[in-house]
N, C-alpha and C positions, 0 to 999 in steps of 0.2 A: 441290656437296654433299660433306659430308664422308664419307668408306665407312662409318665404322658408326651415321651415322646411317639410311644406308639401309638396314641389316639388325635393328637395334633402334628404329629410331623416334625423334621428340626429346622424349626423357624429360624433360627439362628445363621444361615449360610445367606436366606436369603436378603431379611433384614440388612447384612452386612455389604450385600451386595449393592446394595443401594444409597448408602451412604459411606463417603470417604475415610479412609484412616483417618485418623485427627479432627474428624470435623467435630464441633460442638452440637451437641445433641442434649435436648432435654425429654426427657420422657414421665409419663404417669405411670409405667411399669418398670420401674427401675433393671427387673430381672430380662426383660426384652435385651435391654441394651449389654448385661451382661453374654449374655449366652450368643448375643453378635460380635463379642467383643469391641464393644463402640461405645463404652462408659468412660466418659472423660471425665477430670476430674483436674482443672487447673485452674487458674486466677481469673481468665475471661471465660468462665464457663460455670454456670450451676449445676452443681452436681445432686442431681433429687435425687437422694439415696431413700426418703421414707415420702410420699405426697398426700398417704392416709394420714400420718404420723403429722404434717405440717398443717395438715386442717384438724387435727383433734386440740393441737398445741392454741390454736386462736377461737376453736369455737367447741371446746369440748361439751358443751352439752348438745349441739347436733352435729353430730359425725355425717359422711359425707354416706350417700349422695341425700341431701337435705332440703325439704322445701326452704327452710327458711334462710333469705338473703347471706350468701357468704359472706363472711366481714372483709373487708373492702382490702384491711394487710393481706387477706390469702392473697385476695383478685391482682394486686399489684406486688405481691411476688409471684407469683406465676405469667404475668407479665412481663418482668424485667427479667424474669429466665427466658422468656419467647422472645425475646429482641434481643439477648445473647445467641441465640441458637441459631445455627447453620440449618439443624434439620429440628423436627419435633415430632415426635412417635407415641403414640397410644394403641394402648392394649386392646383388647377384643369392647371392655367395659370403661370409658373413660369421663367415668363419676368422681374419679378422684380431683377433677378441674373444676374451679367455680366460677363455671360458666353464665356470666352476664351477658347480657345482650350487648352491651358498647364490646366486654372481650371477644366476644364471638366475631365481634364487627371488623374489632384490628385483625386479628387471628387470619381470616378468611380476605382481607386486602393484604397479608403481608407473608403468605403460607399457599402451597399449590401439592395436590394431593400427586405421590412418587409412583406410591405403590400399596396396594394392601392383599392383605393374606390371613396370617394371623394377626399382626400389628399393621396399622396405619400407619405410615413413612409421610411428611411432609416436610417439604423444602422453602427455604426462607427465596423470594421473589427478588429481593432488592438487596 
């Protein structure tokens, strides 16, 4: 057995349960999505493989989670991965989003909470 399956459980059956084979899925914990088998990776889908790794790339001198304003490319790519996405999944910690207040606004009119546990599951409304 792996160690932190045995202090957190295998998040990974339930995760999957909750979202469809195939469906498009973006996540801030890239590993969620592995261990549910629900990393997609094709032309209408963003595939966030690194989301620390994409905020250090446009503001590396304040890595995430950051008081200071996220530069405006994170905020709108991580947008146009949430208006791709079927579903949207965050981790226990999800600092890795550069959460403005306009994105939190679509987010929360366009997103309906599935399921939480270890990860947050949310489903695209429309």
């Amino acid at each position: 057995r792996e160690p932190g399956l045995i202090s957190i459980g295998d998040y990974g059956g339930r995760t999957s349960s909750k979202i469809p084979a195939g469906s498009c899925v973006l996540a801030d914990e890239p590993t969620v999505l592995l261990n549910a088998d629900r990393f997609v990776a094709d032309r209408r889908c963003l595939a966030m493989v690194d989301p620390y790794y994409e905020w250090l790339v446009r503001s590396p001198k304040y890595p995430p989670p950051s008081a200071v304003p996220a530069p405006a490319s994170l905020v709108e790519f991580w947008r146009r991965g949430m208006e791709e996405a079927d579903y949207v999944v965050f981790g226990p910690n999800a600092f890795r989003v550069p959460w403005t207040p306009e994105l939190s606004a679509w987010f929360n009119q366009h997103f309906v909470l599935v399921d939480t546990w270890y990860a947050s599951v949310y489903r695209r409304l429309d």
